[in-house]
C-alpha positions, 0 to 999 in steps of 0.5 A: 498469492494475493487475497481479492474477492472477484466480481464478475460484470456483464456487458462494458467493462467493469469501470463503467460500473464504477458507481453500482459499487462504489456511491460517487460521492465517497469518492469525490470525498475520499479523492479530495481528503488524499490530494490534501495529504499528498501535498501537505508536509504534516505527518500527524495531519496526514495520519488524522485525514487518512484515520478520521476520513478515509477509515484506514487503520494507520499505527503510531508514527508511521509517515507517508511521503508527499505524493503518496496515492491512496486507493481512492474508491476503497481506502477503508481496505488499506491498514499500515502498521506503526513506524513505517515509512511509505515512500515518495509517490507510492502507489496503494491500491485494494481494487483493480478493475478489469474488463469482464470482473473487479477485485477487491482485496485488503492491503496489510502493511506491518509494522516497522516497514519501509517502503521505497519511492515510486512502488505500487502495491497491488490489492490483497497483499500483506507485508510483513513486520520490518521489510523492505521494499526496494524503490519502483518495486511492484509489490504483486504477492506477499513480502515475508516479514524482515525480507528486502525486496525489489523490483518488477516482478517483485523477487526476494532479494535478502530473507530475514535471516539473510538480513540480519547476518548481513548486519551482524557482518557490517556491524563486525566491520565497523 
């Protein structure tokens, strides 16, 4: 179950009260600080904008690929664990905005995560220290920690335990 606090609107859909919730002029900022990340092959400078400008909580040594896209509107509600990987042109959102209500929702991404390219990561979801999720996956509920998961309907592919008897048995191979 994702965590999203619901703001129900009244009359034309919730974008176009876009600006009652979010000033414009902190999503212009914030829309300019993410193409400058998405571009640049720097990761301590990434880390620097999303920390310094955007607010995020970003541990140690994680890196974001180029093209990654932030949410624009609320990044501030984005927190990424140390030495995760996020993947080529992976999608973070913690708002959606809907036709009569939008949502706001934290996303917490743990340490040690991978998180494969082209994913989209829904608001009010967390992902737990040292999953994997697979490449174009829709992450639209919770990932337990140590899980590998894939696809869209995001589906439990290993468990934790799963995993680590997985490695033990290719380890033995070796």
């Amino acid at each position: 179950m994702r965590r999203t606090t619901r703001y129900p609107v009244k009359g034309a859909n919730s974008l176009w009260h876009v600006y009652k919730t979010v000033p414009f002029w902190k999503v212009v900022r914030n829309f300019i600080v993410i193409q400058l990340a998405r571009y640049t092959p720097f990761l301590g400078m990434k880390n620097w904008l999303y920390r310094a400008f955007l607010k995020m909580r970003v541990g140690d040594q994680t890196s974001f690929a180029l093209m990654v896209m932030l949410d624009v509107m609320f990044p501030e509600k984005i927190s990424v664990g140390k030495n995760s990987v996020i993947g080529y042109n992976t999608t973070i959102l913690a708002h959606e905005y809907l036709i009569r209500e939008y949502r706001l929702g934290d996303v917490v991404i743990g340490d040690e995560v991978l998180i494969g390219a082209n994913s989209t990561i829904l608001p009010g979801v967390t992902i737990g220290d040292g999953a994997i999720v697979s490449a174009g996956t829709l992450v639209h509920k919770d990932v337990p920690a140590g899980a590998f998961v894939g696809g869209n309907p995001m589906a439990i592919i290993y468990t934790k335990e799963e995993m680590e008897q997985r490695d033990k048995t290719e380890l033995a191979s070796l």
